[in-house]
N, C-alpha and C positions, 0 to 999 in steps of 0.2 A: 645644075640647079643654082637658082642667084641667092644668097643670102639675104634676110632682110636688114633694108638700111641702118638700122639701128646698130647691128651689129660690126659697122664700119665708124660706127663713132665711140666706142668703148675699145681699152683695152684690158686686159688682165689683172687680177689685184697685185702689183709688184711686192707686197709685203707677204701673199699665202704664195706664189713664185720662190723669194726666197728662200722661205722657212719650205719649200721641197727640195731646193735644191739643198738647202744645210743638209735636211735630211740624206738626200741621196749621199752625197759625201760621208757621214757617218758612216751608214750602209757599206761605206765601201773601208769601211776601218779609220778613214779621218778624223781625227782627233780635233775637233771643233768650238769653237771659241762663242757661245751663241749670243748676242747681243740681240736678235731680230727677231724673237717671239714675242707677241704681244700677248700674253698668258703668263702669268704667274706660275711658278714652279710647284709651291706647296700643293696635296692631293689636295681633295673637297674632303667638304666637312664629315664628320662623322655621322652628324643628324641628315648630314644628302645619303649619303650610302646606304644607313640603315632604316629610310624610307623608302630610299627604291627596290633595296631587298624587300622589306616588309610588300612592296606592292608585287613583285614577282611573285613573291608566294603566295599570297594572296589573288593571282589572277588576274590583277589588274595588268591586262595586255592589250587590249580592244580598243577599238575605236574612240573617242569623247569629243563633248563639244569643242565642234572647231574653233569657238576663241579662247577656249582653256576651263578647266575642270572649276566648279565653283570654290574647291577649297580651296587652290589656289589664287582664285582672285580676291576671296575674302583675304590671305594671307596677303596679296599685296596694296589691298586696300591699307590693311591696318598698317603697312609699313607705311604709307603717304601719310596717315593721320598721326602716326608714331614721329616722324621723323620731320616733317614738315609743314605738320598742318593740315595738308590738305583732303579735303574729302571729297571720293569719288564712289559712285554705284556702279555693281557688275558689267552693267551696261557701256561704260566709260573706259573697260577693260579690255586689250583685248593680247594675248596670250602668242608667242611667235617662237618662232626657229630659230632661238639666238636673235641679237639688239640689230643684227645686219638683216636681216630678211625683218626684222618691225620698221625697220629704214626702207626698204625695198616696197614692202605695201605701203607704206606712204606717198611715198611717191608715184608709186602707181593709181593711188585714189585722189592726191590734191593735184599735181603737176600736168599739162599737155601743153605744145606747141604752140608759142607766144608768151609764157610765163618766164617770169624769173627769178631763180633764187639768189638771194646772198649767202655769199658765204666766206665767213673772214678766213683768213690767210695766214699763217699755213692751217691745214684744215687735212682730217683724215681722207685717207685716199679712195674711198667708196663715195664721200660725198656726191663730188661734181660727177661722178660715171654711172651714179642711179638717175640722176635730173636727165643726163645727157638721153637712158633710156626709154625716158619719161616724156622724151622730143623738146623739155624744156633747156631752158640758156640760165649755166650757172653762173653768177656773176661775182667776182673775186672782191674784198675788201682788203688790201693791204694793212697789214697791225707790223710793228717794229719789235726789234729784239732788246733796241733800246729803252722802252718803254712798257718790257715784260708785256711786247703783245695785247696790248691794251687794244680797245674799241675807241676809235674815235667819231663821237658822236653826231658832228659834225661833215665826217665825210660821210658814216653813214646814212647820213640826211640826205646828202647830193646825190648818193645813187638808187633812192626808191624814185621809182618812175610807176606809170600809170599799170605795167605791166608785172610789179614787183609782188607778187606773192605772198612768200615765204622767206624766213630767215633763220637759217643753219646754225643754234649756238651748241657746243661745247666745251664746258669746263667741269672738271677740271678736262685740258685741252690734249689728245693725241695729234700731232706727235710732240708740241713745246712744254707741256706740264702746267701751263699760265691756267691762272682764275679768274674771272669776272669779281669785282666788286660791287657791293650792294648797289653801289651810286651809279655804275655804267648801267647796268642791270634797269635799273629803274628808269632811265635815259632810252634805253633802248625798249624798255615796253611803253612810255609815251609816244614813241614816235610808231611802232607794233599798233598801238589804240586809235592815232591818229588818221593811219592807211589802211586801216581793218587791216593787217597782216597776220599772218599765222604765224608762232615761233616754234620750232622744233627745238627743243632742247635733250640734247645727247646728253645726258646724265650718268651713262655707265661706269665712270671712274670717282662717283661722288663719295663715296667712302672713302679716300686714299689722298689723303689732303695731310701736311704736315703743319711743324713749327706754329701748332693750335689756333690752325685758321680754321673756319668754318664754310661749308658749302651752303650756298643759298641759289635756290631753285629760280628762275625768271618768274615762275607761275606764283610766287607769293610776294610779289613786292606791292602789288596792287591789286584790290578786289574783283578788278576786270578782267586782271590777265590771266586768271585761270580760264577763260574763256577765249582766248588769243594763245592756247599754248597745246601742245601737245609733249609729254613727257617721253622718252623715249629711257629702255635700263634695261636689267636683265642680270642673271644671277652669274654671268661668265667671269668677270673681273671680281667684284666683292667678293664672291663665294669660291675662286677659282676652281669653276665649273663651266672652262669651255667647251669641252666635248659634249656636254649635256644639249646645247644647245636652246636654253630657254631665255628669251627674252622679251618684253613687255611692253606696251604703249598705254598711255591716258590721258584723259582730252575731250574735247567737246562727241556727244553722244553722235553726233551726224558720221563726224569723221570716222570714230570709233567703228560705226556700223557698217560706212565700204570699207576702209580695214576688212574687216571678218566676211565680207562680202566675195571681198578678192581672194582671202584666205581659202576660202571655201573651195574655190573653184581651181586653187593649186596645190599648198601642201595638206588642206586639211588642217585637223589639228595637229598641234605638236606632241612628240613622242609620251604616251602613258605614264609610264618607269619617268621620264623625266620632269613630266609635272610633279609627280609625287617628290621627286627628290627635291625642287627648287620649295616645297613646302617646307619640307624638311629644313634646309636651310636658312627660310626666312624665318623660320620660329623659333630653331633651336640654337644657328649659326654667329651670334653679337659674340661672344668670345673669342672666334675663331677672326673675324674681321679683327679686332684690336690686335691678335698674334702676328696675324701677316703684314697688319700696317707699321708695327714696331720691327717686322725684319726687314721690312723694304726701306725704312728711312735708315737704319745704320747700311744697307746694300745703297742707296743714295747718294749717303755723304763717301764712301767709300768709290763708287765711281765717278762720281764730278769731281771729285777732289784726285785723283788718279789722271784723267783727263787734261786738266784744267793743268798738271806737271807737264803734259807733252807740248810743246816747241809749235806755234803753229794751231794750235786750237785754242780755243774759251768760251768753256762751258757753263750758264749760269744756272743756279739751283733752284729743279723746280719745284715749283707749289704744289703740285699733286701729281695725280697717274703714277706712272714706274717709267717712264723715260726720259732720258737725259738727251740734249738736242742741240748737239755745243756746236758752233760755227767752227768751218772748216776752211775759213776763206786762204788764212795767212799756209794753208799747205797748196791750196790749187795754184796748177802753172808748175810747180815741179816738177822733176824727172825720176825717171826709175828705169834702167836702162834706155833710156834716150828717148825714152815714149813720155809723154808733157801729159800730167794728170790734170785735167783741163775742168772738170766736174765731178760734181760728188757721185755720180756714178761710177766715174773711172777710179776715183779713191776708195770706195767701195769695196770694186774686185780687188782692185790693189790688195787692201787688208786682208781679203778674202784669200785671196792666193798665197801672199805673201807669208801673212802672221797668224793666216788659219783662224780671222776673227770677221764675226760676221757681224753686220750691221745694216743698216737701212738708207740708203741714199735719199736726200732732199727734194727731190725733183718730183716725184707724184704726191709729194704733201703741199705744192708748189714754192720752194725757195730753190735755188741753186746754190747755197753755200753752206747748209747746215749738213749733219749726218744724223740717225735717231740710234739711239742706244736703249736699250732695255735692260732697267738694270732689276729684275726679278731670278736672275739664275742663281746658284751658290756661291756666297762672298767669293770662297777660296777662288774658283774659278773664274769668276770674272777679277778678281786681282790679276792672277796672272795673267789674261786676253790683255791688259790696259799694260802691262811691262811688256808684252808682246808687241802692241803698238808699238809703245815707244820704241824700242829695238829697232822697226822696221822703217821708224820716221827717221830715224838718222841715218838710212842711207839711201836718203832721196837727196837729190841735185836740187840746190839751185837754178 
């Protein structure tokens, strides 16, 4: 039997790959260095837990509207108009399996064959492999390191063409940590208003911003572009509540409605027990964000500043997320018994095998010379993964 085509142009998410193989390793007694989960370590909040209890005993087991329970979209209403401004109706809502499947039905209602998206560079590794399933052509924007990954607006001009869609932004950014400024933001929804483009904005790490920057949404720099935008978030990251799997989309009412169209006809709605708890956590959870953001910036400065000691990397300090994304260039071309670590793949295992420290290679975020660090695990622990490094960098060959 032949596979369909589709399935010849995607491959596997290299980042849920590693984090089974860490696992497997564990499993087997390895004593593991984890750099590579993109999840926070702290449990969820107290108000998530003892609303999904409450809804367990309660009975709330059964089926619900497949684009989410209304109390939870009122709760996420009030969060847009809390937090940002902006106001949207249930209708504008629509409720998903974790921020990757609200990505996934997007794509599946705006994108088909002949479209294309932009999407700056480096860029999480789902992006370009849902367009690709979508039969559409992702189309890369180069941003620099030197430049903290900035937009430039100018080249983004040169590559919208007649076929240009959609545009890919996320900040704060997996895997570089960079933010959009108000002023690119606003550059880039003129030129979004100019080409009727639609912007998708990944917003899932917009609580986790340091050194009292502020996040600012694309959808509110101009009266129009709440119209030109669709929000994308979900309670995995802010709430560290991955396993829950709930996550959210809002946007113009058309979109919104293949959204839940498409829903409908795959997963349905999202899990009961997990609606209720993302309630939970939008309403009772603001304590618990300030907790986690103040242990991830001392976890932060603690591994960029660990890093940024080893011989061979330089890692600059991100604006948000929990990853660290230091260029690895001055290690590639090494040796390690006689084998030439030629890419941040092969320095990768390297680590992996060597120093028992796991990390995320540059290459499905598209750079070839970065590495992704995560730095959400326990201080103690990742101190030592980062003296582990170093140990293992000194005896690599010129």
């Amino acid at each position: 039997m032949n596979l369909a085509s589709r399935t010849t142009r995607i491959t596997p998410s290299p980042t849920l790959q590693l984090a089974a193989a860490v696992k497997a390793l564990m499993a087997q007694g390895e004593r593991i260095f984890d750099f590579s989960a993109g999840e926070p370590s702290l449990d969820s909040p107290d108000a998530a837990k003892q609303a999904a209890i409450d809804a367990i005993q309660a009975g709330f087991t059964k089926y619900t509207a497949v684009t989410g329970i209304d109390e939870l979209k009122d709760a996420i209403i009030e969060k847009f108009q809390r937090d940002q401004g902006l106001t949207y109706s249930r209708s504008q809502i629509v409720v998903s399996c974790g921020a990757k499947h609200t990505l996934f039905n997007l794509a599946m209602a705006l994108f088909e064959a002949g479209d294309e998206v932009i999407i700056p560079a480096p860029y999480w590794v789902s992006y370009p492999e849902q367009i690709l399933v979508a039969d559409a052509t992702p189309v890369f924007l180069p941003t620099s390191e030197a430049t903290n990954y900035a937009i430039d607006l100018s080249a983004l001009k040169a590559m919208i063409t007649e076929r240009t869609k959609a545009i890919i932004l996320n900040s704060p950014c997996n895997p570089t940590g960079s933010m959009y400024d108000r002023e690119t933001l606003e550059g880039i929804a003129a030129l979004a208003m100019q080409h009727n483009l639609l912007v998708i904005s990944d917003e899932i790490y917009e609580k986790m911003v340091y050194d009292g920057r502020q996040h600012c949404s694309i959808a509110t720099v101009h009266p129009e572009m709440v119209h030109h935008t669709v929000i994308v978030n979900g309670v995995s990251k802010t709430y560290s509540m991955t396993g829950w799997r709930i996550g959210y989309a809002a946007g113009p009412e058309p979109i919104l409605k293949a959204i839940g169209n498409i829903q409908s006809q795959s997963t349905s709605n999202p899990t009961s027990i997990a609606q209720k708890a993302a309630v939970g956590a939008l309403q009772g959870g603001a304590s618990f964000i300030e907790h986690m953001v103040k242990e991830l910036e001392v976890r932060r400065h603690a591994v960029v500043k660990g890093l940024n000691h080893i011989s061979g990397i330089h890692c600059p300090m991100p604006a948000g997320a929990f990853y660290a994304f230091p260029n690895v260039s001055g290690l590639l071309g090494r040796r390690f018994d006689g084998k030439v670590l030629a890419t941040p793949f092969d320095l990768a295992n390297f680590f992996l095998n060597e120093a028992k420290v796991a990390c995320v290679p540059g290459e499905p975020f598209g750079t070839a010379s970065h590495l992704r660090f995560s730095y959400t695990g326990p201080l103690d622990v990742m101190e030592e993964g980062i003296q582990r490094l170093a140990q293992v960098v000194e005896k690599l060959e010129s």
